[in-house]
N, C-alpha and C positions, 0 to 999 in steps of 0.2 A: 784517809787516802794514803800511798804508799809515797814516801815522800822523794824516795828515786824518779820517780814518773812526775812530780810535780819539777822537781829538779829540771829534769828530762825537756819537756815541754818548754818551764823557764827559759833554757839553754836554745833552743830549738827557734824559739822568738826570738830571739836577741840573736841570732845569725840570720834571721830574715830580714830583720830591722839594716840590720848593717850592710849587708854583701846585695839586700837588692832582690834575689833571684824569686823566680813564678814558684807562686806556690804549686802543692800537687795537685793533681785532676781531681775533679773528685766524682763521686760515684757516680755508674748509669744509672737512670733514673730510672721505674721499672718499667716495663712491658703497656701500653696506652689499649683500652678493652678493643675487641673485634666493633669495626661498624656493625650496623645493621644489616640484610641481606636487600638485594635493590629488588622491584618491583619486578612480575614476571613479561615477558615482551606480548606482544597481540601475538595471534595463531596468525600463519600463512594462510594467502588463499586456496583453495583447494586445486588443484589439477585439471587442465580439459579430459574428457572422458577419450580413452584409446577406439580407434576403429573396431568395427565389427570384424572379424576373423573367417575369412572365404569357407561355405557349403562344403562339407568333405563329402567325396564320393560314396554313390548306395553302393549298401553290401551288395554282393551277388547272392540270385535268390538260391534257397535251401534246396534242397533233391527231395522228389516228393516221397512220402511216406506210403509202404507197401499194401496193396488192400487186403482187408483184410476177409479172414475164412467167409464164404456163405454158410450162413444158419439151413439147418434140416428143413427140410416141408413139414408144415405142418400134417395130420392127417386129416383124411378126407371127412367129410359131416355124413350123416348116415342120409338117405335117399328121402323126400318127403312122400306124404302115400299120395298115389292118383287121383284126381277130381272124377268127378261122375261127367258121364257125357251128356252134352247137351245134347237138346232138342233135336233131331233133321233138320236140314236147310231144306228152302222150296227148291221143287225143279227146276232148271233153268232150262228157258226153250232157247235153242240158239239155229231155227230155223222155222221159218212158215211158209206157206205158199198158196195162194186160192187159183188154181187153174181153171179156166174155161174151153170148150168145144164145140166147136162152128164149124160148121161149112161155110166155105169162104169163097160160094157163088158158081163153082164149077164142079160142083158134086164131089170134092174132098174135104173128108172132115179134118180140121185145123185146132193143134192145141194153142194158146200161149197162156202167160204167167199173168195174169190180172194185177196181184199185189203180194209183196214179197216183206219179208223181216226177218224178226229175230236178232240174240244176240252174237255178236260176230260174222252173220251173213252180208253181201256186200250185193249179190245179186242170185236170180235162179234162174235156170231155162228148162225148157221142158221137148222133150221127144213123146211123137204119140205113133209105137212103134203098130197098135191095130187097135181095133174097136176096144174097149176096158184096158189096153194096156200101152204104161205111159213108163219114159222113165225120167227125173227130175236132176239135175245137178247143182247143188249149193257148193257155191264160191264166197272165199270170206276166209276171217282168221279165226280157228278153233285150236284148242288145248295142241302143244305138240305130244302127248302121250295118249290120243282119242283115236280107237279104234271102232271098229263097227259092231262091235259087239260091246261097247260102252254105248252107242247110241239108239234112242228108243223114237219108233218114226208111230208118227198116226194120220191114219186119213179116212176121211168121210164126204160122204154125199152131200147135194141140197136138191135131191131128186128124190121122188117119193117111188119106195119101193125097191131101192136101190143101196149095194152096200159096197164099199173101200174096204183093202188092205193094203198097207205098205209093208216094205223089207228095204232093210238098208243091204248096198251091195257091197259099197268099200266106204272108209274114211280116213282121211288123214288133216293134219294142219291146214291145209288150204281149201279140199274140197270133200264133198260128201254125195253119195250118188244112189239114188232111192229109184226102186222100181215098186210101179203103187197099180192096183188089180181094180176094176170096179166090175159090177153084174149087175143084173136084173135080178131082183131078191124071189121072185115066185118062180120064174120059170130057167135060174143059174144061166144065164146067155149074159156073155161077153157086152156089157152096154155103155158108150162113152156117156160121161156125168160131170157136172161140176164138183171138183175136187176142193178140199181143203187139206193139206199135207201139215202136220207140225214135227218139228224135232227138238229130243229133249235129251240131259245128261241125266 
């Protein structure tokens, strides 16, 4: 050891001893470690949920969209071939009539209409303009395009020896008007007879 410094020290005591005074401070102690870190706190509770937020207004509707082209026609299909025709239909009578002739007690002979039909006839009357000659009118609804030359008339006796002809005069929609012949078959003389009239299409 350096014996100044023991000297030193020597000297150093022996003025403390004497005079009294504090010694020096002595050293900061060092630096005491970091605590630990503290525990973490509990979570908050969560929040009330916020109101719902007002309906915003509908858009205004879009403009409509332009139509569009028409497509071409297609073309036409070719034609299929014709059925064969049937059968004829039956005639259709759309008129009858049974007339009789009387004297009717005062020495004139007297026509009328016994019994009447047919389709579309409603009624018939009868003229008996002289002995064999009579003329008939059917009332009633027929075709509106039935002329008298579409209509086919027949009439016959129920007297022996004796023959009918009819002719239609006119017809239309509503009425039709037959003048009908009868004779004595041997000897051609003018003879009234019980008639049967039919009319047919």
């Amino acid at each position: 050891m350096n014996t100044w410094k023991i000297v030193g020290v020597f000297a150093l005591t022996l003025l403390s001893a004497c005079s009294g005074e504090t010694g020096a401070t002595g050293a900061t102690g060092a630096t005491g470690a970091t605590g630990a870190t503290g525990a973490t706190g509990a979570t908050g509770a969560t929040g009330a949920t916020g109101s719902t937020g007002a309906t915003g207004t509908t858009g205004a509707a879009g403009t409509a969209g332009t139509n569009g082209v028409d497509g071409t026609n297609g073309t036409n299909g070719t034609n299929g071939t014709d059925g064969t025709a049937g059968p004829a239909g039956p005639t259709s009578e759309i008129g009858r009539a049974r007339v009789l002739t009387a004297d009717d007690g005062t020495g004139t002979m007297v026509s009328t209409v016994a019994a009447s039909g047919g389709t579309g006839t409603d009624t018939v009357a009868v003229v008996r303009n002289a002995a064999g000659d009579y003329s008939l009118t059917f009332t009633g609804t027929y075709a509106d395009a039935i002329t008298a030359a579409k209509v086919e008339a027949f009439a016959t006796t129920e007297a022996n020896m004796t023959s009918a002809a009819a002719v239609v005069d006119s017809a239309s929609a509503t009425s039709i008007v037959v003048h009908v012949y009868s004779w004595a078959s041997g000897a051609a003389i003018d003879s009234d007879a019980t008639l049967n009239v039919s009319l047919s299409l």
